[in-house]
N, C-alpha and C positions, 0 to 999 in steps of 0.2 A: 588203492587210492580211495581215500571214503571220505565223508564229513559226518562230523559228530557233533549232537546236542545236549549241553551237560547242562541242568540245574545247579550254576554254583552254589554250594555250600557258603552259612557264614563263618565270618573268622580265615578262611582261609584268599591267598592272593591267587591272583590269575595266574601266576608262576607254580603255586600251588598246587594248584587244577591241572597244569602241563603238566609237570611231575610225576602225579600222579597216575594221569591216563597214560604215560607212557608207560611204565605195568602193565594196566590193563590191558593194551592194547601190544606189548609185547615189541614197541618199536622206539629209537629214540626222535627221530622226523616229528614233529607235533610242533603249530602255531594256533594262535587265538588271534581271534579280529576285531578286539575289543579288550581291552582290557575294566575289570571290575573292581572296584576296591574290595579291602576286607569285608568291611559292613555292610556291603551289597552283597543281595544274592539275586539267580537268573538266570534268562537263559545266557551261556556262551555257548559259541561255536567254537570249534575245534576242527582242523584240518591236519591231515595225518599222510607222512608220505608223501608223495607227488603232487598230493592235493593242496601241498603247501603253497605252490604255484597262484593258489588263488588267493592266498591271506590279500593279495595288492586290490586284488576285485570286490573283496567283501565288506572290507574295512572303512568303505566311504556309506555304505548302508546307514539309512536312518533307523532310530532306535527310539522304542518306548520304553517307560517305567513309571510305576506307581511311589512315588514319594512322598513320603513327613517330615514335614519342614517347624519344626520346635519354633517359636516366637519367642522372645526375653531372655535369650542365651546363644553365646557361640563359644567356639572352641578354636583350639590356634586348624585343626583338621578341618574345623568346616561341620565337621558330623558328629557321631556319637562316641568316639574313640575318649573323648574328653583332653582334659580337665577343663572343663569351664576357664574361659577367659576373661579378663573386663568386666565390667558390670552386669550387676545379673538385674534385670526387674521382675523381681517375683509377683510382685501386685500388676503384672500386665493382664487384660480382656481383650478378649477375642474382638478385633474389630468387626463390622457388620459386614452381613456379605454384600451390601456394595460398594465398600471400601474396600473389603479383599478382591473383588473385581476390576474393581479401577488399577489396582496394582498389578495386578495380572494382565490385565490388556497392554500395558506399558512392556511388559516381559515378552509378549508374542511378535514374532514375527523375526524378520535380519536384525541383528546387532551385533555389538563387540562387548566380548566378555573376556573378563579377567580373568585367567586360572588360577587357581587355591595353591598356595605356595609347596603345599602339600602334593604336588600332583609328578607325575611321571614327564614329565617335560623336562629335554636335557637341553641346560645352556653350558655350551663353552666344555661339553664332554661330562659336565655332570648334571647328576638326577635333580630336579628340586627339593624333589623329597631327603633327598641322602643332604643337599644343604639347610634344609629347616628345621633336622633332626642332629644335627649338629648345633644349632642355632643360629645359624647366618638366614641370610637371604637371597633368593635370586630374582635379578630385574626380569619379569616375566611381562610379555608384551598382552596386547588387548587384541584377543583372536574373532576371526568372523567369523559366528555359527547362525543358525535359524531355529527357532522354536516355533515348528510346522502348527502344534495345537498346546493348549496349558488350557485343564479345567479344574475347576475348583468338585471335589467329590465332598468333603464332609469338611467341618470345624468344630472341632473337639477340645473339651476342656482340659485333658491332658495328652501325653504321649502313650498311654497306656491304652484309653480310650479310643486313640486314632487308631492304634494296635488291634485292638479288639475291632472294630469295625471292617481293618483291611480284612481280619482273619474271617470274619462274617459274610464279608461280601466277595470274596476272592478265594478257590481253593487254594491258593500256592503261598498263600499270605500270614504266615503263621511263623514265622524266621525272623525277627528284629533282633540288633543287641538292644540291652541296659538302657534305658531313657538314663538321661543325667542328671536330670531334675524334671520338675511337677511346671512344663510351661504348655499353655493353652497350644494344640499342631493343629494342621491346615493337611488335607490329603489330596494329593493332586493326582491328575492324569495325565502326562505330558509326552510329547513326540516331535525328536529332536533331531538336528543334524549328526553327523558325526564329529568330535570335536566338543561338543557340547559337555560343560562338569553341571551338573546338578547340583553338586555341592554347593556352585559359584550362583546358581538360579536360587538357590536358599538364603545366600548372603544376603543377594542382590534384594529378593523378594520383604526381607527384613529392614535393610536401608529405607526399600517406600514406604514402608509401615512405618519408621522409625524406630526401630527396635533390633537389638541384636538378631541374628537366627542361625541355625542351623539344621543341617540334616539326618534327620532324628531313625529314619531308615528309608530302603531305598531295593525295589525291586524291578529287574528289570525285563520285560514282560517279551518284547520284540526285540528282532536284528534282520532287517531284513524283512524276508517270506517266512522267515520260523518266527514262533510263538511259544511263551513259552510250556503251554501244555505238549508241545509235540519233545521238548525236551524231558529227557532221564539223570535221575541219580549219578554221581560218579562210578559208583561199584559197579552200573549197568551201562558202562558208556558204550561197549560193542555192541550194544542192539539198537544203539542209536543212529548207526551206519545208513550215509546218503549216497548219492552218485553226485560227482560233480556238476553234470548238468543240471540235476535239482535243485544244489545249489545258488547257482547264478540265478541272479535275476534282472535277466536282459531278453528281451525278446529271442526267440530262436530261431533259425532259417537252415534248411536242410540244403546241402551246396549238390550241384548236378556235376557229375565227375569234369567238366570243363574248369567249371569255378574252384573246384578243390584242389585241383592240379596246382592252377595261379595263385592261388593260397600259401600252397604245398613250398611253390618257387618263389614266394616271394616278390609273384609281381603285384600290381593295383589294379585289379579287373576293373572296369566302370560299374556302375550303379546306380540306381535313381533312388535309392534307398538313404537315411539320413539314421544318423544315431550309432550306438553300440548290440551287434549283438551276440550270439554264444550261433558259429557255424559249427553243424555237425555233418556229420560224411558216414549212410548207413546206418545213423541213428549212434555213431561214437565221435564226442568229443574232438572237433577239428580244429578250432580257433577260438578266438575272441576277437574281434574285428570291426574299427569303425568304420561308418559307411560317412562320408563327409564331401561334399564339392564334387560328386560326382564319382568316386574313387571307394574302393574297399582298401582299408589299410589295416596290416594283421597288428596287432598288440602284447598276443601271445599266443603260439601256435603249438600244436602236439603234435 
């Protein structure tokens, strides 16, 4: 039972990335808690085995990434996949940075965001993506997520430029696709809920401008308590190997063989305790357990 930290690769899907760790890792059990698009790279997690149990625990984790959002172009993907869609304004400038402020404040915080028609969202049994690529469309609803922080890092005259700076100020920052064209990017530093498309924070951040946009690359730095410096290569995914309990991140409480028992059966021991947290028993993995109205109620028990 382990967890693993992969640096995705570009070009490849988070289907991908299972695939392939399942080689490396000699097993076919393997989930992700997150999926990535192609043109993102970063860290993923990967749970392997038994540890599968927890994809349901990890997946609501909020999540950072460093993104370049192209100004005077978009694409039907939202990002750098292309072909340019609709008008392009090539003669756009960078607005000032208190304009790009002003739009940015408007982005932080609870809202409801469209997802990119492009996205892994299944209506009615199928993918969006499998209908947009087909050329239809799917009525995709307006989801609640939170954009916990959004800062403005640089304004660069082209995407190349914003390139070169991620890769100057960032060891991990050196992996974009192809800019599509020569339009003034914006690099941001943002940390989101789960649920949150970036790609639709690009759109969106372009509409307040008045200007098409897109997401010109896009790395994803957190999940969670990982980082992505704690993540490795694909080829080195077994040394990436966590314990469960490392994983989680929930408070922990070591149960006194009374409460592990009640745990064990199934009943609701009382507690004055409030929240969700990882019960362990001898320092092994015994629950996950909310503490709510008085009452411990297991969630998912080993």
């Amino acid at each position: 039972m382990a967890i693993h930290l992969v640096n995705k690769p570009l070009n490849l899907t988070s289907f991908d990335v299972v695939a392939r760790a399942r080689k490396f890792l000699n097993t076919r059990k393997i989930g992700h808690t997150g999926t990535l698009d192609p043109l993102a790279t970063g860290v993923l997690v990967l749970c392997s085995d038994a540890s599968t149990k927890l994809v349901q625990f990890l997946t609501a984790d909020s999540k950072d990434y460093l993104a370049l959002v192209a100004l005077g172009g978009t694409s039907p993907t939202l990002d750098a996949e292309g072909p340019l869609q609709g008008p392009v304004q090539t003669n756009f400038t960078l607005p000032s940075s208190a304009t790009l402020e002003t739009a940015l404040e408007k982005l932080r915080g609870p809202q409801m965001q469209m997802p990119p028609q492009y996205s892994a969202i299944s209506v009615d049994g199928k993918r969006a993506y499998e209908v947009a690529r087909s050329g239809g469309e799917t009525a995709l609803k307006l989801r609640p997520i939170t954009i916990f922080s959004l800062e403005l890092l640089a304004a660069c005259a082209s995407v190349e430029e914003a390139q070169s700076f991620v890769a100057s100020e960032f060891p991990y920052g050196n992996n974009f696709p192809p800019a599509l064209g020569t339009f003034p990017t914006v690099v941001l530093r943002a940390s989101v809920s789960s649920g949150s498309y970036l790609r639709s924070l690009a759109r969106d951040l372009g509409e307040l401008l008045g200007v098409p946009a897109h997401l010109a690359g896009l790395i994803r730095t957190r999940v969670g308590k990982f980082s992505l410096s704690e993540a490795v290569e694909l080829p080195e995914v077994k040394s990436s190997s966590l314990s469960e309990i490392e994983a989680l991140d929930y408070p922990q409480l070591e149960a006194d063989p009374v409460l592990a028992l009640h745990l064990r059966q199934g009943k609701r021991p009382p507690t004055a305790l409030e929240g969700r947290f990882v019960i362990t028993e001898n320092g092994g993995l015994l629950a996950i357990a909310d503490a709510a109205e008085g009452f411990w109620t297991v969630v998912r028990g080993w």
